[in-house]
C-alpha positions in Angstrom: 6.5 -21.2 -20.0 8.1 -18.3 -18.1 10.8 -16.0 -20.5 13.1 -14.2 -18.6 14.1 -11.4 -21.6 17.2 -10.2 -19.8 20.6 -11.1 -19.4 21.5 -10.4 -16.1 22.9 -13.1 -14.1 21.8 -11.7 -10.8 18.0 -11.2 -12.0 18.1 -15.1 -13.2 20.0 -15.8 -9.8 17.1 -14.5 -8.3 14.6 -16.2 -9.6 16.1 -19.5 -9.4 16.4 -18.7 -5.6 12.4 -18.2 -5.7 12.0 -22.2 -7.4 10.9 -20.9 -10.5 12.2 -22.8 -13.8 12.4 -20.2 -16.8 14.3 -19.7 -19.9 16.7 -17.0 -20.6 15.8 -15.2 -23.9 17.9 -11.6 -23.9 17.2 -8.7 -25.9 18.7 -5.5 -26.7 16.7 -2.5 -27.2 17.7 1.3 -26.9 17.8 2.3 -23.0 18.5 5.9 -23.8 17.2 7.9 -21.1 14.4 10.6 -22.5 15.5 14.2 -21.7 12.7 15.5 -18.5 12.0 11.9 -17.7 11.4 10.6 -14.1 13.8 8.3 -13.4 10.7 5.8 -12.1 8.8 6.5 -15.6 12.2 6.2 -17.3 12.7 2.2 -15.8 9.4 0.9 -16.5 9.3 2.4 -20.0 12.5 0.4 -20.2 11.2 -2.5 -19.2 8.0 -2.3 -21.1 10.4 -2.3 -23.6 12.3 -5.2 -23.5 9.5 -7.5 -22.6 7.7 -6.4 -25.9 11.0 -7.0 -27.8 10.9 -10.5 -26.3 6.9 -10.8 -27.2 7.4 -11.9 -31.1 9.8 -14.4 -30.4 8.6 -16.2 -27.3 4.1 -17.0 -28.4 2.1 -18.9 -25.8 4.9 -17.7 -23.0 4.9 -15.3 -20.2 8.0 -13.0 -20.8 9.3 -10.9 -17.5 11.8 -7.9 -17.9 13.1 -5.3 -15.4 14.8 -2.6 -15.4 16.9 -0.9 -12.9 17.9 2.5 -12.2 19.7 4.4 -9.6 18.9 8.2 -8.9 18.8 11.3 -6.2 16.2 13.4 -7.1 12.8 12.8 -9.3 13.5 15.4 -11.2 17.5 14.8 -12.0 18.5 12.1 -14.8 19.1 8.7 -13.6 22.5 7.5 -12.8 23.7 5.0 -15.5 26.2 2.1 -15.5 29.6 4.2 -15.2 31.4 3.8 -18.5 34.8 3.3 -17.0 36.7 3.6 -13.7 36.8 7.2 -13.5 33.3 7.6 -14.1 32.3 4.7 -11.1 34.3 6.4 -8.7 32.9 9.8 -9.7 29.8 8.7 -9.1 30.0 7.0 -5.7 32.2 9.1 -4.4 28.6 11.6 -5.1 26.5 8.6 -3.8 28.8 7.9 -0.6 27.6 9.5 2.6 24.7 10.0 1.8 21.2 8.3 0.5 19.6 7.9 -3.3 16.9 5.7 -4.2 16.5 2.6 -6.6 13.8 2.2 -8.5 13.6 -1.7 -10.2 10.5 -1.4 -12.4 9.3 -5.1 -14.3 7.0 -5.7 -17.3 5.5 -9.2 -17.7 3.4 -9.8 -21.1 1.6 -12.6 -21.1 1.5 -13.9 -24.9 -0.8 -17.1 -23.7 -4.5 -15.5 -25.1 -4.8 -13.6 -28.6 -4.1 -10.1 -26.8 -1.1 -9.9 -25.0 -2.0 -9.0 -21.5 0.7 -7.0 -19.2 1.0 -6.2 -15.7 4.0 -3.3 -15.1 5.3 -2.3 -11.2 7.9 -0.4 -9.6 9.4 -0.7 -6.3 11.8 1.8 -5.4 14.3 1.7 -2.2 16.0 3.9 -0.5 19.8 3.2 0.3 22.3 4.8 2.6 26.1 4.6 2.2 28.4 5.8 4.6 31.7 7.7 3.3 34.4 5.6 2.1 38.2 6.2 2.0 40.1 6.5 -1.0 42.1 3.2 -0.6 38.9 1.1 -0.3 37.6 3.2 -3.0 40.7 2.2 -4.9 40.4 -1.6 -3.8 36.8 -1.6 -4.8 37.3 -0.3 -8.1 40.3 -2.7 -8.9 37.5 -5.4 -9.2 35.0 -5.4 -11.4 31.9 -4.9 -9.2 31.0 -1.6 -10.4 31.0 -2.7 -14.2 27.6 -3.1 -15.5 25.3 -1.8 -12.7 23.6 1.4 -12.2 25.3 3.8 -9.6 28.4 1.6 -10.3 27.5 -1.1 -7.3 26.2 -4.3 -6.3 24.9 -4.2 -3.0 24.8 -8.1 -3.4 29.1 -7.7 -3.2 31.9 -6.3 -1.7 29.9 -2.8 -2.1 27.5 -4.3 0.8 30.4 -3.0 3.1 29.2 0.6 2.2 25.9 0.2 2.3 24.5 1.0 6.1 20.8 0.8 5.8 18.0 0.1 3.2 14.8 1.4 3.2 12.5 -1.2 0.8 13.2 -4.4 -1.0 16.8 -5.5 -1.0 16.1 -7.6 -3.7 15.4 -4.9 -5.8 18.1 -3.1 -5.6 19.5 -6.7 -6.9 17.8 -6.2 -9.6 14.6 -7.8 -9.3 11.9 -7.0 -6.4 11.5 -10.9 -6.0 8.3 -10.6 -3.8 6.2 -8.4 -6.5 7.6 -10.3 -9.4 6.3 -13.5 -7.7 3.1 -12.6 -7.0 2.4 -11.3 -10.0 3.6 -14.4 -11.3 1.2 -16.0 -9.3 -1.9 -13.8 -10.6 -1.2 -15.4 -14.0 -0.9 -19.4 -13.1 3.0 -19.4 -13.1 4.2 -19.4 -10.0 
């Protein structure tokens, strides 16, 4: 049995689109970013994390989690989910005409043997955004596209119109690289 331990929509989305059957188990843990932390390091502690929050609850299962962050410099803190409007067009009006990278790190624990075994990744892309105006700035932000994703967009919605190149996996900027996941998946029987 596969566990997805997270609760976003677009990471199950994601995996249904790959014709895997898994059940959605979320957990909350604290995603506090750790003062000096890479922003890499910083998602797949996070996801190490949450897949070990998930691994009491869900024996004889594999549980996946993932983590995604968005950030300009390795040695900068990460750029969170904006906390309201003014913050999410603060911080793509920094991200807009220019590039930044994100970095989707996953955690599977396998809970099927006595030890728990775990395989942790990261994939990180490298996005470009052209400058926007501030009426489609406006327009974008009067939807609710920015709330609850790191860097304040979804490159999966209207924010795709910003977007002019990718360097990577666009389905890890998503939220989920879908090629890694499933192959790791495959290394362990379930996919």
């Amino acid at each position: 049995m596969l566990v997805l331990a997270s609760a976003s929509p677009r990471r199950a989305d994601l995996l249904r689109m790959a014709g895997l059957q898994f059940t959605v188990a979320a957990v909350d843990g604290d995603e506090s970013w750790l003062p000096g932390e890479a922003p890499a390091a910083y998602a797949g502690r996070v996801a190490r994390l949450k897949a070990g929050l998930a691994v009491p609850e869900h024996p004889g299962a594999v549980i996946l989690a993932a983590d995604t962050t968005v950030w300009i410099a390795p040695d900068a803190p990460p750029i969170g989910k904006p906390a309201d409007r003014d913050e999410a067009a603060a911080t793509l009006r920094a991200l807009a005409g220019g590039s930044h990278f994100v970095t989707t790190a996953f955690a599977i624990a396998d809970t099927r043997a006595a030890l728990v075994g775990w395989i942790e990744r990261q994939v990180t892309t490298r996005v470009h955004m052209r400058i926007v105006a501030a009426d489609e700035l406006a327009a974008y932000l009067d939807t609710d596209d920015w709330r609850d994703k790191a860097g304040g967009y979804g490159i999966q919605s209207r924010a795709a119109g910003i977007v002019t190149a990718i360097e990577g996996s666009y389905t890890a900027v998503v939220g989920l690289p879908l090629a890694e996941v499933v192959l790791a998946l495959r290394e362990l029987g379930v996919a």
